[in-house]
C-alpha positions in Angstrom: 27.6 175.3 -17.3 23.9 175.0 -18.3 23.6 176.9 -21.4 19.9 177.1 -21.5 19.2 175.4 -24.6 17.4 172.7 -23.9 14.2 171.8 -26.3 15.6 174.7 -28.9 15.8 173.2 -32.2 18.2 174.4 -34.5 19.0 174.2 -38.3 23.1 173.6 -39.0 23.5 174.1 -42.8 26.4 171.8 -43.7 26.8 169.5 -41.0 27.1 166.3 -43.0 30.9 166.2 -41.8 33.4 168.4 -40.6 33.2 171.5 -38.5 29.5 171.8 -39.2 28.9 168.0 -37.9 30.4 168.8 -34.8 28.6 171.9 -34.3 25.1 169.9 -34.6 26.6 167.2 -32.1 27.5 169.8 -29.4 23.9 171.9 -29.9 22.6 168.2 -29.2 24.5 167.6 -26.1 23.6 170.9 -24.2 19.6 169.7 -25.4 19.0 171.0 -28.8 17.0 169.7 -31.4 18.6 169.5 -34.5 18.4 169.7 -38.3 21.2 168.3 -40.1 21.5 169.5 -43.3 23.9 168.4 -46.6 24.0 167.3 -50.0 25.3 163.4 -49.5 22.2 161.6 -47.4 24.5 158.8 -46.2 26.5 161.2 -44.3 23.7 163.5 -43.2 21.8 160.2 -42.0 25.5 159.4 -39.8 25.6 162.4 -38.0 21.9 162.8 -37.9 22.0 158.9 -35.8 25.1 160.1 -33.5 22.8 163.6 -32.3 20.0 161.4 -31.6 22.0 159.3 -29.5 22.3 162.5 -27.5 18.6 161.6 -26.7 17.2 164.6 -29.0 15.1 164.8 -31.8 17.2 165.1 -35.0 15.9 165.3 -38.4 18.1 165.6 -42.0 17.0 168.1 -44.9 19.4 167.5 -47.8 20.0 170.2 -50.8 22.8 172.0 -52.4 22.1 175.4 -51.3 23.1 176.9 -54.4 20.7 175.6 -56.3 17.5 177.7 -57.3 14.8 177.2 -54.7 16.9 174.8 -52.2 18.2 177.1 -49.7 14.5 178.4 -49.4 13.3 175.1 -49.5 15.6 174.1 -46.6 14.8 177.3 -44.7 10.9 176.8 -44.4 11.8 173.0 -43.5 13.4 174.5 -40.8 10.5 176.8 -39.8 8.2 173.3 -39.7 11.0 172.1 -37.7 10.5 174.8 -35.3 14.1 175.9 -35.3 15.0 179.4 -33.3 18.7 178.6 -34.2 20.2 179.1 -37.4 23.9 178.0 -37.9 25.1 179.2 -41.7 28.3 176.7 -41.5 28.2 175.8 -45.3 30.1 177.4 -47.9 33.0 176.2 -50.5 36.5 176.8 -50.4 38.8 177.0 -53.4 42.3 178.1 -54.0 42.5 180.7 -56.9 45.2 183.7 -56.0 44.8 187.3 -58.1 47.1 185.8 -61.3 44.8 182.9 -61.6 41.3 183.7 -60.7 38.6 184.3 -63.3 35.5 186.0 -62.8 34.0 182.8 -62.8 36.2 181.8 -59.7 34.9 184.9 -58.1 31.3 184.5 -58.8 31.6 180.9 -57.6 32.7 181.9 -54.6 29.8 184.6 -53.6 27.7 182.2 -54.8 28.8 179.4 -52.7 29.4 181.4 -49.6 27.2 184.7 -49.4 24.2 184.0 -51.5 22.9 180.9 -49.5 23.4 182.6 -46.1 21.1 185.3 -47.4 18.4 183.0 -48.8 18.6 181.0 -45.7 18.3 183.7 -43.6 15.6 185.8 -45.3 13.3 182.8 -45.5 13.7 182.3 -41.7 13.9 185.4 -40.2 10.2 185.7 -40.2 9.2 183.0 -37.8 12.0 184.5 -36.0 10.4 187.6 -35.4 7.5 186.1 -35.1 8.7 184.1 -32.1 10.1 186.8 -30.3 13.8 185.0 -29.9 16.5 183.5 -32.1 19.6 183.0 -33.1 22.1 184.0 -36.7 25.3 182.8 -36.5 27.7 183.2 -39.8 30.9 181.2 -39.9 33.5 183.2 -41.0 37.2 182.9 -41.6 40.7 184.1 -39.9 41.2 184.8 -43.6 38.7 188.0 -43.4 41.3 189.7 -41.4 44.5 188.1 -42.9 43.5 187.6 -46.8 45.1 184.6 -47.6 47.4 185.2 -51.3 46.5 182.1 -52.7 42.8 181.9 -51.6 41.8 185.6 -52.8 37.9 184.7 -53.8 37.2 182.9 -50.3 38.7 185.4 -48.7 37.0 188.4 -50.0 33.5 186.1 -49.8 34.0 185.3 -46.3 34.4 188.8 -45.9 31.2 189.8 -46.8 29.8 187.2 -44.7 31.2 189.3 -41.7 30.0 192.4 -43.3 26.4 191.3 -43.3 26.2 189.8 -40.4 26.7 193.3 -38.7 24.2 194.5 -40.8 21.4 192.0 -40.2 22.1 192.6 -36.5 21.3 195.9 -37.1 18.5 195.0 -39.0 17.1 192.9 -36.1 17.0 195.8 -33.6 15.1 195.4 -31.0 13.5 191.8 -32.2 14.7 189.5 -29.6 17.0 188.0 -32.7 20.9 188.4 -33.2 23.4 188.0 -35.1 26.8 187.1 -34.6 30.1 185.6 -36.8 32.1 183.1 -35.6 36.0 183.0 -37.9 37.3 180.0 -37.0 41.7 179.6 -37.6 43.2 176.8 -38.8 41.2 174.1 -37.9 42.5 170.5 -37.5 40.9 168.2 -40.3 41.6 164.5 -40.7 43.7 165.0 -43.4 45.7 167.8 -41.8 45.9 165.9 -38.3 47.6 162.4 -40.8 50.0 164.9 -42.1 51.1 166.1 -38.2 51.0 162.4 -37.5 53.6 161.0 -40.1 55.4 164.0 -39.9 55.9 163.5 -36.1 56.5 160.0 -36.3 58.8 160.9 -39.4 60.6 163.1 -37.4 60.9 161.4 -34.0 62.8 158.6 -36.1 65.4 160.8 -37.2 65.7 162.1 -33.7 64.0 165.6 -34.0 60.7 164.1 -31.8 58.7 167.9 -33.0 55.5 167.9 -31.2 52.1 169.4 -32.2 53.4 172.7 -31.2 56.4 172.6 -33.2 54.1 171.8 -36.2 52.0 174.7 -35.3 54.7 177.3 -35.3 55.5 176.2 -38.4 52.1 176.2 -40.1 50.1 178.7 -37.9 51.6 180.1 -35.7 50.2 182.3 -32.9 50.2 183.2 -28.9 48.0 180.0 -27.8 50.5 177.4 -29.1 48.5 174.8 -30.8 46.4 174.4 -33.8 42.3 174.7 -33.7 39.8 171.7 -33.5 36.4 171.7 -34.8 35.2 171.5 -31.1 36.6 175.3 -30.2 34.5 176.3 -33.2 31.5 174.2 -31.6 32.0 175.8 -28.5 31.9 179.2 -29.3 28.4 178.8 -31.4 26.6 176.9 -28.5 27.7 179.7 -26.5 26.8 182.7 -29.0 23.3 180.3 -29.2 22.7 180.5 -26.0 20.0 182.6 -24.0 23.4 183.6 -22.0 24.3 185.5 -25.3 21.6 187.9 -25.2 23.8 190.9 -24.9 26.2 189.8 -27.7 25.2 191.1 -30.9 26.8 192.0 -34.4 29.9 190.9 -33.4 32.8 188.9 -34.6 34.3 186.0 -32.7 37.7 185.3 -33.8 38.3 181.5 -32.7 41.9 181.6 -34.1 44.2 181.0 -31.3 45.3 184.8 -31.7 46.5 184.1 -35.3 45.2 187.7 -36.7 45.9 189.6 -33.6 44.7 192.6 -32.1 42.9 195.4 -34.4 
């Protein structure tokens, strides 16, 4: 399907590696433009090579978005870019449950999370309006419906991110911009996918042969039977970027497999 995004450009906070990377790589294979952004410029300068290769124009802008001035900074880079897509993928994870957290652990992670997805998007949102189209899209978490105990600070931060995306939505009325969430599940990462490997081939020695399933009834499960991948995450923000999306606004996308349910 021709998502109609060819010759859009589109800023992709985080997408030195993980989720975000592949994110920037799927924009640039339905056309789009893109402007990598991260904090390590050897990484940034990888996936910035492999979205050009998609035969795009792809730039890098590097900055830790917590910083004072950087997420604004990055922002009107991304308005010289000419980007009408904004993808807030970055924000920190930590592991701090209610015995353990300190205020600190709190602040860090509204800090990490919510702050630079406001500054980001404030600076923006003008030559949004300006332009008479664009795109939000927030990355939230399963964990906004499903608190996880032993990651209490994320949880409530990624939260908020949910929260406010309704509200800019709202905000945007009638501007030719929305904004939409996108919580992915548990998400395969290279370090998860060795663990299911050695388990597997641990397991398949002793006779057991568990597959990927198996492993994800164990660790998460839910109705689709499998765990998430970075490119069902992708998928649903090309789509949610897409002119095709123009009647989808202030909602949340739960990419989880079913994990969280039903309201």
């Amino acid at each position: 399907m021709d998502l109609r995004l060819a010759g859009q450009g589109a800023l992709v906070t985080g997408s030195s590696a993980g989720i975000g990377a592949t994110i920037a790589e799927m924009l640039a294979d339905e056309g789009c433009e893109v402007l990598v952004h991260g904090r390590d410029a050897g990484a940034a300068a990888a996936v910035a090579e492999r979205v050009a290769a998609r035969g795009v124009r792809a730039e890098v802008v590097l900055g830790d978005l917590t910083e004072p001035g950087v997420a604004e900074q990055v922002a009107l880079t991304a308005r010289d870019f000419g980007a009408r897509i904004l993808v807030n993928n970055a924000g920190p994870f930590a592991e701090h449950d209610w015995d353990s957290s300190q205020p600190s652990d709190w602040r860090a992670a509204f800090e990490g999370n919510v702050l630079p997805t406001v500054r980001v998007s404030q600076t923006l949102l003008p030559s949004l309006r300006a332009h008479g189209w664009g795109r939000v899209i927030t990355i939230g978490s399963r964990a906004v419906r499903t608190p996880l105990p032993h990651m209490a600070t994320y949880s409530a931060a990624k939260a908020a991110v949910v929260n406010m995306t309704t509200s800019l939505a709202r905000h945007l009325a009638g501007t030719g911009v929305t904004a939409n969430c996108v919580s992915p599940g548990v998400i395969v990462t290279p370090s998860l996918y060795r663990m299911i490997e050695e388990r597997a081939a641990a397991e398949a020695d002793e006779g057991t042969g568990r597959d990927e399933a198996d492993i994800a009834a164990e660790y998460a499960p839910n109705p689709s039977g499998r765990l998430g991948r970075p490119q069902d995450i992708a998928a649903a923000v090309a789509y949610l970027a897409s002119p095709l999306a123009d009647y989808v606004n202030g909602i949340e996308l739960r990419v989880d497999g079913g994990i969280t349910g039903t309201p």
